[in-house]
N, C-alpha and C positions, 0 to 999 in steps of 0.2 A: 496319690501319694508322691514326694517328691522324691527322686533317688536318692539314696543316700549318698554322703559325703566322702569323698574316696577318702583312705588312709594315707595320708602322707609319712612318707620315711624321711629320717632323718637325712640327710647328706652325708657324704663320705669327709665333708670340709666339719660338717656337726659334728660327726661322730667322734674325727681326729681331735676336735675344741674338747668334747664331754673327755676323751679317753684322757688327756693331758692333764683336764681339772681333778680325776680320780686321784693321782699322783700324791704323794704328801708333799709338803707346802717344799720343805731343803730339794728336794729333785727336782720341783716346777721352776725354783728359783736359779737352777743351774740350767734348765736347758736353753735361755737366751745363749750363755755359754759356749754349750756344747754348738749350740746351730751356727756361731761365728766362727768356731774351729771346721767343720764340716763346709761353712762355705769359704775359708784359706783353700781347705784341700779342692775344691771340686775347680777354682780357678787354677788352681796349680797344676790341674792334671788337663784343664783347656787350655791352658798355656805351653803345655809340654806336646801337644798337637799343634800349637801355633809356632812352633822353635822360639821362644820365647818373648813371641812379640809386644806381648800386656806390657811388661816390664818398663818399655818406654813412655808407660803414663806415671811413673813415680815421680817423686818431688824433686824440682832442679833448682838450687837456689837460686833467690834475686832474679831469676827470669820469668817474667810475666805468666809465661807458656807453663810454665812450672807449677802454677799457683794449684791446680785441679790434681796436683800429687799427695796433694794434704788430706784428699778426702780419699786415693786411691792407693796411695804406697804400701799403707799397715796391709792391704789385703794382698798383694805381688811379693813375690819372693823368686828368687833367684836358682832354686832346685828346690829336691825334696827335702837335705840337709837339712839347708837354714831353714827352710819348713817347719822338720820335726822337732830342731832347735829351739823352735819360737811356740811349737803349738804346748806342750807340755805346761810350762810355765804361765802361758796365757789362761789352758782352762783352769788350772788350781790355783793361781793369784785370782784370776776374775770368778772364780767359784767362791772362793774365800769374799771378797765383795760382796756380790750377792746374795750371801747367807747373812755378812755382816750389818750392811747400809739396806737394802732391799730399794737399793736407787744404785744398780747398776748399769742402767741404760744412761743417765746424765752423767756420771761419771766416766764413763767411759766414753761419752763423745767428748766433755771435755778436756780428756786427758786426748783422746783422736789429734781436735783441732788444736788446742794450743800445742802440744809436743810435733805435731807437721806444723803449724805455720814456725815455732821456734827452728825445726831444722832448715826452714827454709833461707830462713834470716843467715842462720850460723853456719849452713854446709859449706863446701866448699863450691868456689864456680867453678861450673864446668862440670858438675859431678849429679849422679843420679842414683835418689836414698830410696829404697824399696825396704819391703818387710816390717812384721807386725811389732821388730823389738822392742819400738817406741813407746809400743803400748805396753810389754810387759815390765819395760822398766818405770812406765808410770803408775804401773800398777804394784809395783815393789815400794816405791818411793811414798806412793799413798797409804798402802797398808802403814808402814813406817808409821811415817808422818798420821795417821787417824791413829793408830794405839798410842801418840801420846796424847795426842789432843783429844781423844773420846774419854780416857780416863779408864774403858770398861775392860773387865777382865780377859775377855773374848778376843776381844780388838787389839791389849797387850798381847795374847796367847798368839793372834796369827801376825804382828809384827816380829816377836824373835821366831816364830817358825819362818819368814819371809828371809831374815837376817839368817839364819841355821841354814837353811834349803841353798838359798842363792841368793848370799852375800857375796859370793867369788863374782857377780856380775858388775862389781865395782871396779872392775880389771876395762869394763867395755868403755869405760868413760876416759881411757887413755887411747892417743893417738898411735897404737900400737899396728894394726894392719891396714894398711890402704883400702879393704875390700870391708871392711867395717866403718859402719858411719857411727864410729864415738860422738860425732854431732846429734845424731837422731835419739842417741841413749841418753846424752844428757839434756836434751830439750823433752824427751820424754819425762824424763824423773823429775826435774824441772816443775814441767804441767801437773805430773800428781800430786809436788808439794802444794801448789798450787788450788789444785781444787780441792784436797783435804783442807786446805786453810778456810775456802769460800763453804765446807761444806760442817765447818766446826762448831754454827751455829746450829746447825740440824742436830752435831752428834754431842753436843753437850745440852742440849736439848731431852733428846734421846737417854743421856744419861741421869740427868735429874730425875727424869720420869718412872726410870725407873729404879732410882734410889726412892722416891716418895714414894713407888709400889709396894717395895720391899723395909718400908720403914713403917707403910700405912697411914703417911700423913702426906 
């Protein structure tokens, strides 16, 4: 007789994959999310042991050296402040995304890379653009800009909640404090109108489909 076949267990990597999939689909769809918010914090707190050396790989305009801020800035921040400042708004803008589009991983590297390479172009010389605002104000601008251009109820409902919550963020688009990059906010929003524009084919797409669901032709 041959031995039997051991039992294999599943992995502790399987297990974490099975337990995620049990989830209903709007929680699974948040926790790309919630794990970009979780990894601001865990560099923010290895930075706060390095007296804040990360910070010098942020975006420096027009200088060459500069160029590798664009993929790094959104994640450095400056304390826990502007931290807590930026993380709020980034999971409930990018939560709202990802419930809406369920293409929040492209949308949000585009709104990443065009709103850094924009602040690159536009910052000031001499100067160094850190933190994730870039992204929440392209993530403000996109909601916007998709609730008119998807047409759908949903999409209206989370642009005036974007417009209600944090509309006062159209104050950061003024050259008001030296220690704000008004340039990063407006090359962020910028990018979101932007990719909502590139992404209007999918979302009127999206919305005929299911106007013909709901008409039954």
């Amino acid at each position: 007789m041959s031995p039997a076949d051991p039992v294999r267990r599943p992995s502790s990597r399987h297990r974490v994959i099975e337990k995620l999939r049990s989830y209903p689909a709007w929680i699974q769809r948040a926790l790309p999310v919630l794990g970009l918010a979780l990894l601001l914090w865990v560099l923010e707190i290895i930075d706060l042991f390095l007296g804040g050396w990360l910070n010098q790989f942020g975006i420096q305009p027009l200088e060459p050296s500069g160029l590798p801020g664009i993929l790094f800035a959104p994640l450095l921040h400056s304390g826990f402040g502007h931290l807590i400042s930026n993380t709020v708004p980034l999971v409930v803008m990018g939560t709202m995304i990802a419930w809406l589009t369920r293409r929040w991983w492209l949308i949000t590297a585009g709104i990443w890379l065009l709103g850094g390479l924009g602040t690159w172009l536009i910052g000031g010389i001499g100067t160094n653009h850190i933190g994730a605002s870039v992204i929440v104000y392209g993530y403000a601008a996109f909601l916007v800009a998709y609730g008119i251009l998807a047409r759908r109820f949903t999409a209206i409902l989370a642009a005036v909640a974007v417009v209600l919550l944090y509309g006062g963020i159209v104050w950061g688009f003024l050259p008001m404090n030296p220690r704000i990059s008004w340039q990063g906010h407006l090359a962020g929003a910028a990018a979101g109108v932007l990719v909502a524009f590139a992404d209007t084919k999918q979302a009127r797409r999206d919305w005929r489909e299911r106007r013909e669901a709901l008409g039954g032709g």
